[in-house]
C-alpha positions as CSV (number, residue, x, y, z in Angstrom):
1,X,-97.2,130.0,121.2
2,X,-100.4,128.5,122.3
3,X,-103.3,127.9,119.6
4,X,-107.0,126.9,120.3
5,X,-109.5,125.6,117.4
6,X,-112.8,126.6,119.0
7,X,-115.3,124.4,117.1
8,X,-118.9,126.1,117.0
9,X,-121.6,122.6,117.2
10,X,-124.9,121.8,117.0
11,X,-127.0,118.5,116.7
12,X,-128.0,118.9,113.1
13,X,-124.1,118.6,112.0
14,X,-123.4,115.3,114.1
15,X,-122.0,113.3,111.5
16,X,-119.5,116.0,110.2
17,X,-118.1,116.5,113.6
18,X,-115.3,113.6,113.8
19,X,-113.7,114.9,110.1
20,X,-113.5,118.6,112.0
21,X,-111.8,117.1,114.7
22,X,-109.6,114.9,112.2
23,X,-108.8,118.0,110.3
24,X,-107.2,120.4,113.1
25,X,-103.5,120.4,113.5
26,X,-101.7,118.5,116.3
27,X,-100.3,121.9,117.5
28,X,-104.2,123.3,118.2
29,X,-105.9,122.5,121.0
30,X,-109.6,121.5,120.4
31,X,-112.7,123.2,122.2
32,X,-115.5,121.8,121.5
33,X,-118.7,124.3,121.9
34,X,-122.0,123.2,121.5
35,X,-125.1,125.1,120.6
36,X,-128.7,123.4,121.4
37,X,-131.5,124.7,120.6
38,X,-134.2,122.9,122.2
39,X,-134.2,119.6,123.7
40,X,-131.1,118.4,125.4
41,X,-129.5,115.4,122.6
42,X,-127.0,112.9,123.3
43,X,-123.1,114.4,122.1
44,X,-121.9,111.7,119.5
45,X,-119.0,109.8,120.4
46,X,-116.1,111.9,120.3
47,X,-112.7,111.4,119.6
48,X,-110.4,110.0,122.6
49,X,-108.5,113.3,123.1
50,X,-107.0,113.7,126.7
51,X,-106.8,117.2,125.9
52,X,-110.1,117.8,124.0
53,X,-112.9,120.4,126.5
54,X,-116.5,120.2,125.8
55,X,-118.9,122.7,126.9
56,X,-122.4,122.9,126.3
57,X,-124.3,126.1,125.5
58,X,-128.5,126.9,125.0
59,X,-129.8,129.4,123.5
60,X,-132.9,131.0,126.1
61,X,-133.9,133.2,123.7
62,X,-133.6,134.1,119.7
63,X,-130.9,132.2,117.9
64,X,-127.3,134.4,118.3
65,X,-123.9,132.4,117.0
66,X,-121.9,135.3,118.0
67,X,-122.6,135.3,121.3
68,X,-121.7,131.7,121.9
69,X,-118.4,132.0,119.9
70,X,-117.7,135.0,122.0
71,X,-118.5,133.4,125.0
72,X,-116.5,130.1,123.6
73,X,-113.8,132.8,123.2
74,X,-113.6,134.0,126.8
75,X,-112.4,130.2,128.0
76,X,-109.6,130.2,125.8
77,X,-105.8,131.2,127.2
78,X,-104.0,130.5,123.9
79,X,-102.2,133.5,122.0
80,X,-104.3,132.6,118.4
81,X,-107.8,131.3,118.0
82,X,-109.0,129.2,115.2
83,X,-112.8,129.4,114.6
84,X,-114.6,126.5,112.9
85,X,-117.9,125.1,112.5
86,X,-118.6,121.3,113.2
87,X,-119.8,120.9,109.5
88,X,-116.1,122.9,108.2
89,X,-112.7,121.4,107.7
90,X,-109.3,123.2,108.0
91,X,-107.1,122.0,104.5
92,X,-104.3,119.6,105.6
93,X,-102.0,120.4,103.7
94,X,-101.9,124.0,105.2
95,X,-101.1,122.6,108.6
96,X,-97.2,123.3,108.3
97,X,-97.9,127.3,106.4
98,X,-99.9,128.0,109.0
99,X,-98.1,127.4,111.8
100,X,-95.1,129.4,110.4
101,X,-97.4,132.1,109.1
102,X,-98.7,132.7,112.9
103,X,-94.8,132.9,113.8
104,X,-93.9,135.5,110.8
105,X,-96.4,137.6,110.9
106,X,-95.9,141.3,112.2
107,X,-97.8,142.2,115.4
108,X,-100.1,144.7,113.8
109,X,-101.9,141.6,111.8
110,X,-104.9,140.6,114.2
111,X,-106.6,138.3,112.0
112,X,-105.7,135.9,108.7
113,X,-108.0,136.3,106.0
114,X,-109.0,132.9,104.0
115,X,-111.6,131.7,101.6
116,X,-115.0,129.4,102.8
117,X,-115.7,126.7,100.1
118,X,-119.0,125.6,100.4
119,X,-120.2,122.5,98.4
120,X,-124.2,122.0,98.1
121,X,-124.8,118.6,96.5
122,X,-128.2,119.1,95.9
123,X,-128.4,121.9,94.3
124,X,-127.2,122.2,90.8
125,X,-124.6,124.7,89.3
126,X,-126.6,127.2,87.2
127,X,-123.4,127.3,85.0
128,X,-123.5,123.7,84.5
129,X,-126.3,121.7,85.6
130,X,-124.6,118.7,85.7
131,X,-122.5,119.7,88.6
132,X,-123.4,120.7,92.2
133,X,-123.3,124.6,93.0
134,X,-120.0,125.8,95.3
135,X,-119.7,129.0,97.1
136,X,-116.6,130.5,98.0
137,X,-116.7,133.5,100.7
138,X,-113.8,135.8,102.1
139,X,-113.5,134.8,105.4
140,X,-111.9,135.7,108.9
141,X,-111.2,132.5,111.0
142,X,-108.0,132.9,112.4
143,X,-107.3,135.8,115.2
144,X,-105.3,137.1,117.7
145,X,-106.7,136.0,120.7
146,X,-107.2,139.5,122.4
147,X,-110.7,141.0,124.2
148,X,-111.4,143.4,122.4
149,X,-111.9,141.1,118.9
150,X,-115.6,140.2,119.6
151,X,-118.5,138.8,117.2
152,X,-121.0,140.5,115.6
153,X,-124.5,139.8,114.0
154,X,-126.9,136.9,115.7
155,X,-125.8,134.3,111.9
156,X,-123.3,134.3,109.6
157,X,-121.2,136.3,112.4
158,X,-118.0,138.3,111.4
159,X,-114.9,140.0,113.6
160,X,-113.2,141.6,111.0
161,X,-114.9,145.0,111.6
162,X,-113.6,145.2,115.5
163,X,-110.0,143.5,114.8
164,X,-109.8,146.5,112.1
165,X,-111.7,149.1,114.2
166,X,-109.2,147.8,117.3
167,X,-106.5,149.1,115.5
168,X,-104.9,146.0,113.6
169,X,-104.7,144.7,109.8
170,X,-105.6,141.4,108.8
171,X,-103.4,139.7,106.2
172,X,-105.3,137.7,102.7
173,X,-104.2,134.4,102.4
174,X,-104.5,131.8,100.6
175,X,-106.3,129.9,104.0
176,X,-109.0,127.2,103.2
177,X,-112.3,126.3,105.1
178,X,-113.8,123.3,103.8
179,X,-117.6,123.6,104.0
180,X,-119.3,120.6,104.2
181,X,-122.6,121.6,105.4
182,X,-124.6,122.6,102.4
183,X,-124.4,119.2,101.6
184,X,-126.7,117.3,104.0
185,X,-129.9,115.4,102.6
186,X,-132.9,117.7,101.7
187,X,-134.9,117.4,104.4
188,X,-132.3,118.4,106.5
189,X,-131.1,121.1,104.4
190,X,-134.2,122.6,104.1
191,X,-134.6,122.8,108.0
192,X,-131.2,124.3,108.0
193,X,-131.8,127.0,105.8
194,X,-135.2,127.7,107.2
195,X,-133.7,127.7,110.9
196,X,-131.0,130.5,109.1
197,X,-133.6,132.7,108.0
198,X,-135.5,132.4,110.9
199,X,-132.3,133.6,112.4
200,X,-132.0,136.7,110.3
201,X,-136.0,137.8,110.1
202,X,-136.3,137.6,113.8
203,X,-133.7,140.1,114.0
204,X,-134.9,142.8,111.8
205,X,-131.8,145.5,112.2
206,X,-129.2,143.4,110.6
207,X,-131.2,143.7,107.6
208,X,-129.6,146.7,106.8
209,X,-126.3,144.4,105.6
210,X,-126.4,144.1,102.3
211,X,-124.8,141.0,103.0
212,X,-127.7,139.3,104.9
213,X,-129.9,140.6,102.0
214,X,-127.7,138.6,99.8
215,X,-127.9,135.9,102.1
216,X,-131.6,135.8,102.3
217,X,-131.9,135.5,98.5
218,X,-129.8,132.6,97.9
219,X,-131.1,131.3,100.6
220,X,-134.7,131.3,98.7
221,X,-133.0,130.5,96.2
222,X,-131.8,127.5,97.1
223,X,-135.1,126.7,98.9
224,X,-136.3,126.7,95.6
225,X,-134.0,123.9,94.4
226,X,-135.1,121.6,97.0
227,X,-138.7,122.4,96.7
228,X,-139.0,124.7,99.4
């Protein structure tokens, strides 16, 4: 069975990019994908992996993570597809149940459900002040690696609906993602978050989710926290 990690990058997340790396089981091979929006920035030094593939992608119009991760997903020849974000970590102490999970399960699962932790550092829990607010979001990251499972929505991009629609079930698991990038400095939090609801405004349709709604009132929210 062959397994790619397909890491989704871009230049604000440099420094969390060696820990991704570091976190991806030995039996996944690593494709590194990276998103640039505007001027062209030195990669940082990556890890020396004979078997690591880099490929560089720029957005010529409005911002659009699924189509990169889809288009990330077409170089791939492996059987299952891990999907991570430069600024995410894969728990390692699933390494070993997740390999044996992608041997057991029955053919009609197309994707493994998991949970995204995110940790925000500067942003206070409104349950308890003294500690820093953490997310946790149902999550598809792990798929069959088959064409018709694309991406959908332009941010916070999702292929559950067309592994279900395709015909397949995806199994809940006790999977973690380990989100690291809520917890950059302010300034560059803020330009994150603003660069996220750009994202979403500048493509008015997707409005109608209820979950980019959601997302675009914790994002103010949060925006508010870090004095805007």
């Amino acid at each position: 069975m062959k397994v790619s990690a397909i890491i989704l990058f871009s230049t604000i997340d440099n420094e969390f990019l060696p820990d991704c790396l570091l976190s991806l089981p030995k039996w996944a091979k690593p494709l590194i994908f990276k998103t640039d929006q505007g001027e062209k920035e030195e990669v940082r030094e990556l890890r020396n992996d004979e078997h690591l593939q880099l490929y560089e992608y720029k957005y010529t119009g409005m911002l659009d993570f699924s189509r990169a991760r889809n288009i990330a997903k077409g170089l791939c020849d492996a059987d299952w597809i891990i999907s991570i974000d430069a600024d995410e970590r894969l728990d390692p102490f699933q390494h070993e149940w997740l390999w044996n999970l992608l041997h057991e399960v029955p053919e009609d699962i197309g994707g493994i459900a998991g949970t995204q932790w995110s940790f925000c550092a500067n942003i206070p829990n409104p349950e308890n002040k003294e500690r820093a607010l953490r997310l946790a979001v149902p999550t598809v990251r792990v798929f069959r690696n088959l064409p018709p499972f694309q991406w959908r929505f332009p941010i916070h991009e999702v292929i559950d609906p067309a592994i279900v629609e395709s015909g397949y079930r995806i199994l809940d698991t006790k999977l973690n993602i380990l989100h690291e990038g809520y917890s950059l400095p302010v300034e560059r939090m803020k330009e994150k978050l603003w660069r996220n609801i750009r994202g979403i405004v500048e493509n008015p349709e997707i409005l109608e989710q209820k979950r980019y709604q959601d997302y675009l009132i914790n994002s103010c929210v949060m925006l508010k926290h870090l004095g805007g």
